[in-house]
C-alpha positions as CSV (number, residue, x, y, z in Angstrom):
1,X,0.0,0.0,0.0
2,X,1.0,3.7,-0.7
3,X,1.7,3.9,2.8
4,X,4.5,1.4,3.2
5,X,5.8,2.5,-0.5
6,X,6.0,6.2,0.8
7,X,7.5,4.5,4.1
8,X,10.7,3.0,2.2
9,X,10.7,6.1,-0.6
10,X,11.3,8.6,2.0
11,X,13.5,6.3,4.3
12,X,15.6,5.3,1.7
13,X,18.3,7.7,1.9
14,X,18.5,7.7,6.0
15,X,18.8,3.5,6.2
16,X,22.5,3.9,6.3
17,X,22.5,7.2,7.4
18,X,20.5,7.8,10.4
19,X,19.4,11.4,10.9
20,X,17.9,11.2,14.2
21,X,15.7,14.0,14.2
22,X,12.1,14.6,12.5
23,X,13.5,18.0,10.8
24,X,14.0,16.7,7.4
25,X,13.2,16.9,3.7
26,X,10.2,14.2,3.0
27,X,11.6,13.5,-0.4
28,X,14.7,14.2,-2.3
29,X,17.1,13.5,-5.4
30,X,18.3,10.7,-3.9
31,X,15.1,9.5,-2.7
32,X,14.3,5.5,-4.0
33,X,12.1,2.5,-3.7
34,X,13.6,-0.1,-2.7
35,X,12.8,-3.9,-1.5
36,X,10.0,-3.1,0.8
37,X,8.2,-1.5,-2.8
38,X,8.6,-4.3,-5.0
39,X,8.2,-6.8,-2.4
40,X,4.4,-5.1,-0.9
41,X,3.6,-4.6,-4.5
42,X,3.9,-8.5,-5.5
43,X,1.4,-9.0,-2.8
44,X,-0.9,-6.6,-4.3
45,X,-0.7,-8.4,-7.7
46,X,-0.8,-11.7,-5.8
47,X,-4.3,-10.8,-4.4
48,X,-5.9,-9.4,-7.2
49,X,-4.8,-11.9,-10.0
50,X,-4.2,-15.1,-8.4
51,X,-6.3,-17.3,-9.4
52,X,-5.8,-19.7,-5.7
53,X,-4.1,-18.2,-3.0
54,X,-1.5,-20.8,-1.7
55,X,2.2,-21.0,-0.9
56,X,2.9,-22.1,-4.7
57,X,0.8,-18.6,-6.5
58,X,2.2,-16.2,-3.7
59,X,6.0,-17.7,-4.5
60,X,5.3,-17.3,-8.3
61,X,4.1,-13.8,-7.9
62,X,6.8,-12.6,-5.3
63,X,10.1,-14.9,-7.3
64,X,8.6,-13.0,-10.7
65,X,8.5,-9.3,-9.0
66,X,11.9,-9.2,-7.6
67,X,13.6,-10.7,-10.5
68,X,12.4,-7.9,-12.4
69,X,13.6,-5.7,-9.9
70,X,17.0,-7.8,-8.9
71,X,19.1,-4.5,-7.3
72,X,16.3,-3.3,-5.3
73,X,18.8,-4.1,-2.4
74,X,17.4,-7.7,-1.0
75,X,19.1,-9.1,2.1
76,X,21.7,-11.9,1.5
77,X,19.4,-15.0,1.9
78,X,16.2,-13.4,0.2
79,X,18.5,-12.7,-2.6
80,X,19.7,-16.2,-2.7
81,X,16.1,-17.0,-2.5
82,X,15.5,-15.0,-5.3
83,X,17.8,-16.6,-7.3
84,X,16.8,-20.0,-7.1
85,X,15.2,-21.7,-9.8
86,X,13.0,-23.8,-6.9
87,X,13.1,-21.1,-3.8
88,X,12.3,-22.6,-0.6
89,X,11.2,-20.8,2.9
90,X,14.6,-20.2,4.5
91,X,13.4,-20.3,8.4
92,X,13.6,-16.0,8.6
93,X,12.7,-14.0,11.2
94,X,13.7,-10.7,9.6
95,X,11.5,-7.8,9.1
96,X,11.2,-8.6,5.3
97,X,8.2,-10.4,6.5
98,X,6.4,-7.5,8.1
99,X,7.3,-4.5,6.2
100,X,5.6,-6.3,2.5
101,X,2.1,-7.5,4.3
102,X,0.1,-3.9,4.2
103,X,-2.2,-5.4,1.1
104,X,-3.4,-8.4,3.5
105,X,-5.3,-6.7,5.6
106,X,-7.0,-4.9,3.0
107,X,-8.0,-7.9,1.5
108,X,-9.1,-10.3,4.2
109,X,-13.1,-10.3,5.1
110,X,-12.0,-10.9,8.6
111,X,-9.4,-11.6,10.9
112,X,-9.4,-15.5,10.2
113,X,-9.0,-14.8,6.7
114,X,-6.5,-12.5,7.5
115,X,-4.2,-15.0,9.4
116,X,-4.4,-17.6,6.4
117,X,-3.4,-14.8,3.9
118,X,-0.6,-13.3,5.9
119,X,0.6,-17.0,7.2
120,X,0.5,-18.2,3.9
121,X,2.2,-14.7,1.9
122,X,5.2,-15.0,5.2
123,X,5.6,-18.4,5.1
124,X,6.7,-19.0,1.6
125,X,10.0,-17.0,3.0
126,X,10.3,-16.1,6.4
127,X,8.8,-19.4,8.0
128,X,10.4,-18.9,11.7
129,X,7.7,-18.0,14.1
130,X,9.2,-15.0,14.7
131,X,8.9,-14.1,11.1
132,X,5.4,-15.0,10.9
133,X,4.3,-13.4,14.2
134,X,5.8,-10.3,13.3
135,X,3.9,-10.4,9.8
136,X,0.3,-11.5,11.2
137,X,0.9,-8.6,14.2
138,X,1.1,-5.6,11.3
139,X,-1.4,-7.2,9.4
140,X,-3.7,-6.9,12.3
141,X,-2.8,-3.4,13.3
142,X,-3.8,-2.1,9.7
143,X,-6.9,-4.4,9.6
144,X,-7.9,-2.5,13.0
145,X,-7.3,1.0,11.6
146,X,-9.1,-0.2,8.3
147,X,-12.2,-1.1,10.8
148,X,-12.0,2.0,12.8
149,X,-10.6,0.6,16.1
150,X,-9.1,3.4,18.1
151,X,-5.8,3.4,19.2
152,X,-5.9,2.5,22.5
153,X,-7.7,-0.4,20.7
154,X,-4.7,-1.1,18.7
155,X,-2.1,-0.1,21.5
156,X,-4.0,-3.2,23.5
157,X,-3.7,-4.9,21.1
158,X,0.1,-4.2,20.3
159,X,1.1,-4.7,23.9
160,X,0.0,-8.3,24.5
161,X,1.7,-9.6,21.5
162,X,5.1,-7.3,22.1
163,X,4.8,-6.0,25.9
164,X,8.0,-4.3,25.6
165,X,6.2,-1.2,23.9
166,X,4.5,-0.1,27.0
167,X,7.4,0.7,28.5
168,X,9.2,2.3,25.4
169,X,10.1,5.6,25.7
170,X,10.6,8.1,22.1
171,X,13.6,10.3,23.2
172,X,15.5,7.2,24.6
173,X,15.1,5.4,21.3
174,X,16.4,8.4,19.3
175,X,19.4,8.1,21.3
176,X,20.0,4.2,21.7
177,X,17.9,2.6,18.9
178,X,20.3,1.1,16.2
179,X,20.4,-1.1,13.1
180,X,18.4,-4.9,13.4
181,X,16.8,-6.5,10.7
182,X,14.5,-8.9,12.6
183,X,10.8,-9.0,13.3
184,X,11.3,-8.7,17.1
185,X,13.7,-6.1,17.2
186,X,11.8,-3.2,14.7
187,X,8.0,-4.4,14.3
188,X,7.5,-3.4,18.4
189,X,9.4,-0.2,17.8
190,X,7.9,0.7,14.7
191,X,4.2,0.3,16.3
192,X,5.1,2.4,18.8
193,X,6.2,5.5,16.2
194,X,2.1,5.1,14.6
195,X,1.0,4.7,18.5
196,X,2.7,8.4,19.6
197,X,2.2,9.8,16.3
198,X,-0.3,12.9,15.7
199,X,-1.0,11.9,11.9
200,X,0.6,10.3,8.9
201,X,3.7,12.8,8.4
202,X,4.2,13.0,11.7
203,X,4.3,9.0,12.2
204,X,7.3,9.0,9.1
205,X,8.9,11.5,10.7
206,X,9.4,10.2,14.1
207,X,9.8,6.4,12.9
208,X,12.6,7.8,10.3
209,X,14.4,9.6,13.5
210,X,14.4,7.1,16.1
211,X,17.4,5.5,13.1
212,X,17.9,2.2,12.5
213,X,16.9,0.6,9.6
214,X,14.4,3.0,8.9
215,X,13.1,2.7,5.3
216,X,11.7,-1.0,6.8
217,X,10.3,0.3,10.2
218,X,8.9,3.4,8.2
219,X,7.1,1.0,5.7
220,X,5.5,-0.7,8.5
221,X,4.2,2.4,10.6
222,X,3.3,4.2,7.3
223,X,1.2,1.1,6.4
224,X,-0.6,1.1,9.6
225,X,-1.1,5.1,9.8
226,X,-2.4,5.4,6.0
227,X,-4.9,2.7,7.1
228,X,-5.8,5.0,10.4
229,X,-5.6,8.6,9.1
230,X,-5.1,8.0,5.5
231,X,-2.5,10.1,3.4
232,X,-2.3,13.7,2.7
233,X,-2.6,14.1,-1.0
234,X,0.1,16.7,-1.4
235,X,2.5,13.2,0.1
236,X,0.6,10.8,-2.0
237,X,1.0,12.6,-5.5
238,X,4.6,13.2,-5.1
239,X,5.2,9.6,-3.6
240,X,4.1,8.5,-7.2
241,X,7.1,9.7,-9.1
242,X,9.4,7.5,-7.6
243,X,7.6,4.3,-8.6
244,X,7.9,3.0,-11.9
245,X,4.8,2.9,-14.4
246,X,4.2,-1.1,-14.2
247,X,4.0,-0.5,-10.0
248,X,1.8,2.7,-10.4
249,X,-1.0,0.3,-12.9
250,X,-0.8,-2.3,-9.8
251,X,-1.2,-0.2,-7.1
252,X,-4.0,1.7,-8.8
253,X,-5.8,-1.3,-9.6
254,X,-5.5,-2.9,-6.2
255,X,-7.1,0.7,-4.5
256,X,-9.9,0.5,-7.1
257,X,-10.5,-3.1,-6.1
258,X,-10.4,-3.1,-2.7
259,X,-10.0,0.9,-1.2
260,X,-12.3,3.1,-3.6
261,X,-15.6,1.6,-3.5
262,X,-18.1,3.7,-3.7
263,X,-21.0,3.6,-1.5
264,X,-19.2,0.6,0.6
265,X,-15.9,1.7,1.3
266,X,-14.2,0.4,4.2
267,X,-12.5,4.1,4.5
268,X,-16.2,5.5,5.4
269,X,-16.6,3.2,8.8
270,X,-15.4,5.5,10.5
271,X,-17.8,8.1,10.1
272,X,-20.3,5.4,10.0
273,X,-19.3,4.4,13.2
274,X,-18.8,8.1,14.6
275,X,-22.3,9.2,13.8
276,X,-24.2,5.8,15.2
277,X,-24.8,7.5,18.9
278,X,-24.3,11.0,18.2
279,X,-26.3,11.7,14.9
280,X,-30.3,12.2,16.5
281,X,-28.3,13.7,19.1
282,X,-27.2,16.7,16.4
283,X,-30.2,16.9,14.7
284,X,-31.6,18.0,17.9
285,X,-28.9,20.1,18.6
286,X,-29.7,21.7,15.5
287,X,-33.1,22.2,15.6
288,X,-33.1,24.2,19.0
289,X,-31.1,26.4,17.2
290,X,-27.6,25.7,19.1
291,X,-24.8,23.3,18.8
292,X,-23.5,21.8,22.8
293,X,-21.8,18.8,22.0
294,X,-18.6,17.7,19.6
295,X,-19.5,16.2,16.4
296,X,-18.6,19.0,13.9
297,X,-15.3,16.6,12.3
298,X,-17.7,13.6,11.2
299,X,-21.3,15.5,10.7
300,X,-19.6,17.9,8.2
301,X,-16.5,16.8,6.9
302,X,-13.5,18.6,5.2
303,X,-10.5,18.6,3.1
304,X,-7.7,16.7,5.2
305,X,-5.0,19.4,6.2
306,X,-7.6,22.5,6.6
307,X,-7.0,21.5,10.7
308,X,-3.9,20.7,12.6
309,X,-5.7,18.9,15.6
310,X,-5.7,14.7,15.4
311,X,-9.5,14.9,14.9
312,X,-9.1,17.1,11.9
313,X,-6.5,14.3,10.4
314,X,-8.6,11.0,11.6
315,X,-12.2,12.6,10.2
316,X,-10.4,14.4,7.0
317,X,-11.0,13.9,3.4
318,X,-8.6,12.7,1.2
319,X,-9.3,14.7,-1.6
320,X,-12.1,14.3,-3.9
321,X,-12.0,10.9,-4.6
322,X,-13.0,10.4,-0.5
323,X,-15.7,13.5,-0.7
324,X,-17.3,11.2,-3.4
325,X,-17.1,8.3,-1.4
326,X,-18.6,10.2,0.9
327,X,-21.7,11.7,-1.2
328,X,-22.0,8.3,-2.7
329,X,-22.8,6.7,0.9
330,X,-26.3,5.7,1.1
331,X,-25.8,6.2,5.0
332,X,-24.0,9.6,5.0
333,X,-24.8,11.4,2.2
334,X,-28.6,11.9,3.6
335,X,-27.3,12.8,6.9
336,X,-25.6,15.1,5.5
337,X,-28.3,16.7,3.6
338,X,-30.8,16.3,6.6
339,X,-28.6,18.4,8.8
340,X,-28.2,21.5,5.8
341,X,-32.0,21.1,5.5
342,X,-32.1,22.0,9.2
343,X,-29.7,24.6,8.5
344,X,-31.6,25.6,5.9
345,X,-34.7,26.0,7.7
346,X,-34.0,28.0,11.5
347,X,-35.1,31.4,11.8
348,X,-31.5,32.6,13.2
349,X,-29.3,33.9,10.7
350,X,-26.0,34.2,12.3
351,X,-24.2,31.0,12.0
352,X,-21.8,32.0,15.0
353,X,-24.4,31.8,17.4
354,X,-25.5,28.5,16.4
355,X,-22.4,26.6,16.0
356,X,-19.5,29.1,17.4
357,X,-16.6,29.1,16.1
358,X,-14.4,27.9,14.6
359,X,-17.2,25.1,13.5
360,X,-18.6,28.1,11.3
361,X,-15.4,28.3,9.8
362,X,-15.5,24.1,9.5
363,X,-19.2,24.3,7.9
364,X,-18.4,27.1,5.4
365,X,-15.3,24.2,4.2
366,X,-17.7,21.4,4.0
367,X,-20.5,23.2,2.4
368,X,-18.1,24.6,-0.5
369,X,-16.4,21.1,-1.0
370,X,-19.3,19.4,-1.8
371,X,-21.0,22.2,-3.7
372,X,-17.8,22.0,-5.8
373,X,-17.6,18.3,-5.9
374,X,-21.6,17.9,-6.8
375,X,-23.3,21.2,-7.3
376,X,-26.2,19.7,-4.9
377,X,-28.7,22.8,-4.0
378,X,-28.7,22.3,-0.7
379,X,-24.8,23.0,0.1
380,X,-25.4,25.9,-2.1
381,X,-28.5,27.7,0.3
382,X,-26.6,27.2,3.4
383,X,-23.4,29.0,1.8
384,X,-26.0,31.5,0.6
385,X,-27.7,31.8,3.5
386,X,-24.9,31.8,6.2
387,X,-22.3,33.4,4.1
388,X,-23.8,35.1,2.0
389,X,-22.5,33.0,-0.8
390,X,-19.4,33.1,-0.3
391,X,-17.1,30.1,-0.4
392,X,-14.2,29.2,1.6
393,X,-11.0,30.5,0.3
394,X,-8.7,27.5,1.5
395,X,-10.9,24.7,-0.3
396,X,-10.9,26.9,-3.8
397,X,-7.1,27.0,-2.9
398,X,-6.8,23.1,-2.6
399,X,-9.8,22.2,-5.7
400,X,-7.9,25.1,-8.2
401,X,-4.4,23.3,-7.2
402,X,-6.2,19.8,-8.1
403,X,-7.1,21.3,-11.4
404,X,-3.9,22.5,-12.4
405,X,-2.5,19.2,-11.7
406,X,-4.5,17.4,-14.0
């Protein structure tokens, strides 16, 4: 997944070069996929054109992607591995196994299906327990984030399959953490950068300066933070220019199958879930003219990177493509017109004194993304109504830069 590509792409240059510190250029000249890439993006093929998922089809898949990428910088083993003309599983507990496993849990219905895929996708290589614990503990991070469990959810979680992260400490691993290649020695750590991260920069950032071998542990936070907060599209379009055309036509295909689904996208749970208890509770809110509680992040949504606050990254929008996803919902989407028909309909003009601010600010962002995205009436009488018309300047900012990239 992009976030385990983006992961190893802007570790790449730090592996042997530890920077320790999260002041640093995302990407550079010297910026390169490398293993973790080609290996996470056999998987993806694996799963959507295999036509049985066994040991046999995910060693066919894997042998065929890294001999078409043979210097992507393999280990020593895997490389002999690679080589073979009859590879066999080599008893590995290195982090090769974890760090190429993101797809999995997109794929899997549920977490039994999940263990057979990842068991089966480790196990053709890294066959040591070790190796497949490791693997089948990432899996399951992302497949929580994927189904909106929260992070103390996944920090539980975490914990009783590597107890040493509770006691982890960031600023002591920045000074002592060093180079490992196995499982047990960067899959804890590398949970514990998403765990005391604020969103998906910041969870690069701080896995990249703890050191180490940091493109692999990067790939595995970035896999498990895309899945929780998703990725910035400013990050995602320029992580595309470091992969080659043949990866781009894989990865594309495997979001479209299995990520961008509209109306039943697994990325929409969370507001799904969000809204379950607190919805009546805002329509009431709104019709005695006066918001009390906090629901404005998931009842009106925005562009991702409008808000600095972990809420703002969790509930935003990643571009368009979400914001359709969203309008497409047969769930949301009349929610969301039932609250602008509420909106619509109070006598009190001054939208301060019914939602305060900033949530004005946050409804003036929603209304104008998805009059933009759908020219829908409704968004279009509230901005009229409230604002007189006016839409928010940061969205035209972000939907005239999304044009000009086209």
């Amino acid at each position: 997944m992009f976030g385990a590509i983006i992961g190893d792409v802007v570790g790449s240059r730090f592996e042997f070069n530890n920077i320790k510190t999260t002041e640093f250029q995302l990407f550079d000249k010297d910026s390169e996929f490398s293993d973790d890439t080609v290996c996470t993006i056999a998987f993806m093929d694996w799963l959507l054109n295999a036509s049985k998922r066994t040991s046999d089809s995910a060693t066919e898949y894997l042998h065929t992607w890294v001999k078409k990428y043979p210097n992507a910088g393999y280990g020593v083993r895997f490389y002999q591995w690679m080589r073979s003309h009859n590879p066999q599983p080599y008893g590995s507990y290195g982090n090769g196994a974890a760090m190429r496993i993101s797809s999995i849990a997109w794929a899997a219905k549920d977490l039994k299906e999940l263990k057979e895929l990842s068991d089966i996708a480790t196990g053709i290589t890294h066959n040591h327990p070790e190796g497949l614990k490791g693997a089948l503990v990432v899996a399951t991070c992302i497949f929580m984030a994927i189904h909106n469990s929260s992070k103390d959810e996944i920090r539980k979680y975490a914990i009783s399959q590597y107890p040493e992260i509770e006691s982890m400490n960031y600023s002591d691993l920045v000074k002592t953490f060093t180079f490992n290649e196995t499982c047990q020695g960067t899959v804890p750590q590398a949970i514990y950068c998403f765990l005391i991260s604020s969103n998906f920069e910041d969870c690069i950032r701080k896995t990249i300066s703890i050191g180490g071998d940091c493109d692999t542990t990067s790939a595995i936070s970035g896999a498990i933070a895309e899945a929780y907060w998703g990725i910035p599209e400013r990050i995602l379009v320029r992580a595309r220019d470091y992969i080659n055309a043949d990866m781009i036509k894989t990865v594309d295909r495997f979001y479209r199958h299995y990520v961008y689904q509209y109306g039943n996208s697994v990325k929409m749970n969370r507001f799904r879930k969000a809204q379950e208890k607190t919805f009546d509770k805002a329509v009431q809110e709104l019709k005695n003219g006066k918001k009390e509680s906090h629901w404005m992040w998931y009842m009106f949504p925005q562009i991702k990177g409008l808000g600095e606050s972990e809420m703002s990254e969790y509930y935003g929008l990643c571009g368009f493509k979400d914001a359709s996803l969203y309008y497409n919902d047969e769930v949301l989407c009349p929610r969301l017109v039932k609250l602008c028909e509420i909106l619509i309909n109070l006598p009190e003009r001054d939208i301060k004194k019914i939602l305060g601010t900033p949530d004005d600010k946050k409804l003036k962002s929603c209304m104008t993304l998805f009059y933009l995205l759908t020219r829908d009436k409704c968004f279009k009488e509230v901005l009229d109504k409230y604002f007189n018309g006016e839409l928010d300047h940061y969205t035209m900012k972000y939907a005239i830069d999304q044009i000009l990239k086209r």
